[in-house]
N, C-alpha and C positions, 0 to 999 in steps of 0.2 A: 619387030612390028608391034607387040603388045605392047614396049613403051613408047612409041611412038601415038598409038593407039590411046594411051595414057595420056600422053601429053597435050594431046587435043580433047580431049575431056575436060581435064586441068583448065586448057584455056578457052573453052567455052562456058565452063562457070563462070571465072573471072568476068569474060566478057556480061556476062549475065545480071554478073552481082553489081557491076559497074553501068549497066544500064538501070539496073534499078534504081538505084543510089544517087542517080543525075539528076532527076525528079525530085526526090526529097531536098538535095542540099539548093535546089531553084528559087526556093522562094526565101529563106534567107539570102543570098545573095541580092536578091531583086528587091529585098525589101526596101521602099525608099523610106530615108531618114526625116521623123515627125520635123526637125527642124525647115525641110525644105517644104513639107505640104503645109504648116502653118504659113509657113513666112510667105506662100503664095497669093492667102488672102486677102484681097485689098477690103472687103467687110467683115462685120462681123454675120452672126447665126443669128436670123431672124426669130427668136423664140423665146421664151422668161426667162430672166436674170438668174443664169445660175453658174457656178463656181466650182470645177469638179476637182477632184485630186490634191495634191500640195502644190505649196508655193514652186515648190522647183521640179513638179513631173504631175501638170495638171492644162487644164484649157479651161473655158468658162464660155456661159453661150448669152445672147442677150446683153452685147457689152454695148456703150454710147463712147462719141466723142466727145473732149472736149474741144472746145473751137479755137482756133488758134489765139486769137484775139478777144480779154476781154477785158472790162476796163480796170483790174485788176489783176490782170495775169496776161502772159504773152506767154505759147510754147515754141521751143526748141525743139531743132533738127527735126524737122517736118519731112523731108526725105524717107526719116525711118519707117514711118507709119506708124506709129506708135504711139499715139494719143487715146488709145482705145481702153476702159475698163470697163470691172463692175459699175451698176449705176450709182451704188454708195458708195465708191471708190471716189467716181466725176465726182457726185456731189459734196464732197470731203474737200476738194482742191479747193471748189469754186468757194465755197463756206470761209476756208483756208486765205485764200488770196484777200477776201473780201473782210475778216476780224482781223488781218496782221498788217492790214494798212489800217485800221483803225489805231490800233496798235504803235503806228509811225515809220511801217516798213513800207517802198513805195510800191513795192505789186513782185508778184511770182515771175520766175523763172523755168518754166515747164520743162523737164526731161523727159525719161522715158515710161512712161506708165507699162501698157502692152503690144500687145498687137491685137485687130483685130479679133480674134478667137482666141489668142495666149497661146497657151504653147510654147516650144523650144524655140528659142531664137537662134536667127544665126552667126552672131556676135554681142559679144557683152557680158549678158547676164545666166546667173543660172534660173533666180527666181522673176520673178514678173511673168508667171506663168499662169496665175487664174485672175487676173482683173485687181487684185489686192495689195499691191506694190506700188509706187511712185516714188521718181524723183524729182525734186525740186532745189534748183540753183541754190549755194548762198550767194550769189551775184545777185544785188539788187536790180530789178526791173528800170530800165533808162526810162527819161522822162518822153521818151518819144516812140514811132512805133520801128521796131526793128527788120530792117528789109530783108526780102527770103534769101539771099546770099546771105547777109549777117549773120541770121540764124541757124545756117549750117556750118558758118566758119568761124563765129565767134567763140573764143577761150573763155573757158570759164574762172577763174581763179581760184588757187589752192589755197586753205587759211593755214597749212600746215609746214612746217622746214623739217623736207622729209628725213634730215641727216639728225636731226633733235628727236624727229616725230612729237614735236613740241608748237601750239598756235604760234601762228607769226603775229606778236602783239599789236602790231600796228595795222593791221589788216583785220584784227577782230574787234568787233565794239559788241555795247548792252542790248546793242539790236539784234544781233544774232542770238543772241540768248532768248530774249524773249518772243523771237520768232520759234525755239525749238519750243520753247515752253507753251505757246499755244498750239503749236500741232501734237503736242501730248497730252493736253487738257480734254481731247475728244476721246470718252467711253470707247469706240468702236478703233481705236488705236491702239494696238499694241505692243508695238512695236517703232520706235526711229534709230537706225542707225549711222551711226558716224565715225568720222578715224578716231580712234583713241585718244590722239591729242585734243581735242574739242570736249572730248567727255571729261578731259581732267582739268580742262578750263573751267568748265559748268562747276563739277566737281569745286575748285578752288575758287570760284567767285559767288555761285549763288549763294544768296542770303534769303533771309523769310523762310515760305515752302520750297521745301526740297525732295516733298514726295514725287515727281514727277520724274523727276532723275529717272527712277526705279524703269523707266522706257526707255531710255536713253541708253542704248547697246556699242560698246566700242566694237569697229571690225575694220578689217584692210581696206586699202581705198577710202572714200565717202568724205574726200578731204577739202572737195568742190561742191561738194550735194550734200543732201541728208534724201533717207531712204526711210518713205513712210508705208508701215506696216497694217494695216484692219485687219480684224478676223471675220473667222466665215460667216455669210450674212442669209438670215431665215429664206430659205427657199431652194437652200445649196445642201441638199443631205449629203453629198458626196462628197464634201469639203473637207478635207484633213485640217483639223486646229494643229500648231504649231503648240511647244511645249511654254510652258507657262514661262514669264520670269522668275528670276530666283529673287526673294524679298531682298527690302535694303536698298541705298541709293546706288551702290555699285561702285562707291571710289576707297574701298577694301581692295585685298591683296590681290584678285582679279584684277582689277583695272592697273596696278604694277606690274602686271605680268607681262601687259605689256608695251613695259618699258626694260623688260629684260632683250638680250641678243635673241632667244629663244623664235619670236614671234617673226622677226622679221629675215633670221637664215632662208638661205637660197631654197627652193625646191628642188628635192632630191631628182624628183623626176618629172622635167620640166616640160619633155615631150610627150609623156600621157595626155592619150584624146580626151578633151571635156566629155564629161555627161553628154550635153547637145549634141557632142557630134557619133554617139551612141547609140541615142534613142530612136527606136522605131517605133511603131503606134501600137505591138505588144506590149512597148513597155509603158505606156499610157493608161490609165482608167479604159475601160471600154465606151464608157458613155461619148470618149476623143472622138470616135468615128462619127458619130452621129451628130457632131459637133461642126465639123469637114463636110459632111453630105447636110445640113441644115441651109435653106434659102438665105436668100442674101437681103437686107433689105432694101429698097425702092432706092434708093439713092446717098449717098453720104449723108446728104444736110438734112436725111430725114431723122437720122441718130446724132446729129453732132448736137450738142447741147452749150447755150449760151449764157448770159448774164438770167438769173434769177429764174432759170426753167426748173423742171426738178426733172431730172435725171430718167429716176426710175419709171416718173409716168412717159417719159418720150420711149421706152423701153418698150414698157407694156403695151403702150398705143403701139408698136409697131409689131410686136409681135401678136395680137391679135386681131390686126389691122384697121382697128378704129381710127378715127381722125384723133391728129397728133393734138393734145389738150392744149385749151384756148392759151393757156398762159403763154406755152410757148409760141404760140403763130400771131399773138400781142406782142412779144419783146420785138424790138427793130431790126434788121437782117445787119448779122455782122460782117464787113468784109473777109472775106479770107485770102490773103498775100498769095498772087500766082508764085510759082517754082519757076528760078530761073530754068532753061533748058539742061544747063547742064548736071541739074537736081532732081532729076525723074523719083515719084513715089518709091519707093523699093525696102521691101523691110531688110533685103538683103546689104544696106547701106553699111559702111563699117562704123565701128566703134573704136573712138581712140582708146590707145593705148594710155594706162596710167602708169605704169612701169611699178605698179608695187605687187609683192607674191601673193597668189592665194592657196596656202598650202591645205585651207579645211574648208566644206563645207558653207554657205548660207546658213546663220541658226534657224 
């Protein structure tokens, strides 16, 4: 009897400890993943332009759009929702599209900036996660306007032969070059990255100034796009700077590296979950939440920002609810391309496949 007597003791702790213990492990479990509560916002956070966290495990509140259409820029895959940044990110494109057709390039190619609010996405990228990332086409802008089917199925072109990882010469001209070289000429950039092969183009043809190089980052992928970087901008105390460059133009025994076997070997482990599919909003800044639970503003076209507005004041006007500044409600209404039906809003949109490895890090 008394082991009997034992054994139901024994298994009334058990029981005990096991009810305890169902409570605690609940709310991991139930935790939902920051990539799904981002990606649900179709606006941004009604409130001042700010930039929290790092590039690749941050949000940012007070972001504007840019409009799909402008007379110097057209964006791509509008499905994603992804037209969203800081306001000196917009204003950086818009500046961007408008000196590099001066320049003789005929208008942008818009990718993907952010979402809404930043955050983890749920395909694609690790960073574009506080408003201060962008991509942009090297596919020059057609001379006409691209319909919303085009824009979500349109291919972009590779400048690169991925068996070389060498430019395909006849697909690169002086206009590429001097289109990277003016989006490095802006202070507030610091950051462009590209596939390696483009960097040893640059590398082996530029002549004159060749300090600009020293931005010019080789990395996997970026062999359709180049990927422009800003730093943290006054009003973002939470903002993580990224590490400096390393001086020098960069076409030293780094930029050989890779062209060794090294860079481009398989991933060992090719079914490790990404970061995004990780993160929960502990592992966010805290200020994420407050970012999530922030109003929404009055309507899209009250943030989307067009030909020659400035960004930050559509920002501020909205987050403090003043009328939107006269400049803007001057410039003439731009159309915005309906979505065919079979393109609904969705940041959950996929992202093609570039079939090249990412075995490190975003620098």
């Amino acid at each position: 009897m008394k082991i009997f007597a034992r054994a139901a003791r024994i298994a009334a702790l058990i029981t005990v400890a096991l009810t305890l213990a169902i409570p605690a492990a609940q709310p991991v479990q139930s935790a939902e993943l920051a990539k799904n509560l981002f990606g649900s916002k179709r606006l941004p956070a009604a409130t001042q332009p700010q930039s929290i966290g790092f590039y690749s495990k941050g949000c940012f509140a007070g972001g504007v759009a840019i409009a799909t259409d402008g007379p110097t820029w057209q964006a791509m895959r509008l499905s994603r929702n992804r037209r969203w940044g800081h306001p000196a990110m917009i204003n950086l494109i818009e500046r961007l599209s408008r000196d590099a057709t001066a320049d003789g390039w005929p208008g942008l190619l818009i990718g993907d900036i952010s979402q809404p609010r930043g955050g983890p996405m749920m395909t694609g990228h690790a960073s574009h996660q506080i408003g201060l990332d962008a991509d942009i086409w090297f596919t020059p802008m057609p001379d006409r306007r691209l319909t919303p089917t085009e824009r979500e199925n349109m291919s972009a072109t590779s400048l690169v032969n991925e068996k070389t990882h060498l430019v395909i010469d006849q697909l690169w001209s002086p206009a590429h070059a001097r289109l990277l070289k003016r989006a490095a000429s802006y202070p507030q950039v610091e950051r462009i990255l590209v596939n390696p092969g483009i960097k040893k183009k640059l590398c082996d043809t530029v002549t004159g100034d060749r300090t600009w190089l020293r931005k010019v980052r080789p990395f996997w992928g970026h062999d359709y796009h180049f990927h422009i970087r800003i730093g943290c901008q006054p009003g973002s105390p939470g903002c993580k700077r990224q590490q400096a460059t390393t001086p020098g133009e960069g076409c030293d025994e780094s930029l050989a590296w890779w062209f060794t076997e090294e860079p481009w070997r398989p991933n060992k482990n090719p079914d490790a979950p990404k970061a995004r599919d990780l993160m929960t909003m502990a592992s966010l800044p805290k200020e994420c939440r407050a970012v999530l639970q922030a109003p929404a503003p009055v309507s899209e076209a009250s943030v989307t920002v067009g030909p020659g507005i400035d960004a930050m004041a559509v920002a501020r006007a909205e987050a403090t609810g003043a009328t939107v500044p006269e400049v803007a409600a001057s410039q003439p209404a731009t159309a915005e391309p309906a979505l065919p039906e079979s393109a609904p809003i969705s940041a959950f949109a996929p992202t093609p496949e570039i079939g090249i490895p990412l075995p490190r890090p975003r620098p």
